[in-house]
N, C-alpha and C positions, 0 to 999 in steps of 0.2 A: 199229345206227346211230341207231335214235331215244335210245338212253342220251345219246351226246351232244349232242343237242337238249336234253331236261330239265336237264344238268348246267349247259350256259349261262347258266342261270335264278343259278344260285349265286355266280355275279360282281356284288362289288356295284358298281353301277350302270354296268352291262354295256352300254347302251342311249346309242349315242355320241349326241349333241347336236350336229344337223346344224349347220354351218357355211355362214355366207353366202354364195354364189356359189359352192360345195364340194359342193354335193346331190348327190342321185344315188348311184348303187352306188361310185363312187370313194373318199367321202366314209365310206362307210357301212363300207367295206371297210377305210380308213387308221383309221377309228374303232377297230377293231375289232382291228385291229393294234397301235396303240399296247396294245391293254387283253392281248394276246398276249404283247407288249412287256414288259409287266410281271409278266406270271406266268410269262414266262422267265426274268426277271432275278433272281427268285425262288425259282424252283429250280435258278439258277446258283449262288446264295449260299445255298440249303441242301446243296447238293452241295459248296461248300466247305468247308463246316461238318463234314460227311459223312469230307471226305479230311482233314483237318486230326484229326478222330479216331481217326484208321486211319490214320495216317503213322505211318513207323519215326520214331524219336524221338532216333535217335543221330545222332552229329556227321557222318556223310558221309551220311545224309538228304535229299532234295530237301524241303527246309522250306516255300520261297516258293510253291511250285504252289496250295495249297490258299487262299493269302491272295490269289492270283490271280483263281482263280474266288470268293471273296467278295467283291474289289473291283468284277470283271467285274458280277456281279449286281446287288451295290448302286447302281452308276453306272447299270445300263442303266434298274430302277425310276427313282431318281432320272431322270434323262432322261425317261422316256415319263409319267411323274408330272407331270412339270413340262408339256409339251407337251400331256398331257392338260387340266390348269387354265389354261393358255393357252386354248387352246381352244373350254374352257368359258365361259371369259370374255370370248371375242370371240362367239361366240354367244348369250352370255345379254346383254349390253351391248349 
């Protein structure tokens, strides 16, 4: 259990930026979600990367699955990305 303690260290800037009237474990814990947020939406879009290489390639094919989950990925980053620097910038302002 203590590996994933050290490995948290490797997110960069892992260390949410408490939000005004938001402290506390609430605060600390949506922080820290979004930052989850994003290293799922991450390994959604490389897992589609993953099945779009290893799809059958002929015409009765399930094609779109794979562009699925790299949309799914890319959009959830983008979101928690964006909510992140929200954030950032109501707390650093």
């Amino acid at each position: 259990m203590s590996d994933w303690v050290t490995l948290a260290g490797l997110i960069p800037g892992a260390k949410p930026t408490p939000v005004p009237g938001m402290a506390g474990p609430v605060g600390q814990l949506f922080g820290y979600g979004l930052w989850l947020l994003v290293l799922a939406g991450a390994g959604a879009a490389a897992f589609g990367v993953y099945k779009l290489a290893v799809a059958d390639k002929s015409r009765n094919g399930g094609g779109s699955e794979p562009f699925k989950w790299m949309g799914g990925g890319a959009a959830a980053v983008i979101l928690a990305s964006s909510l992140i620097a929200i954030l950032n910038g109501i707390a650093g302002g």
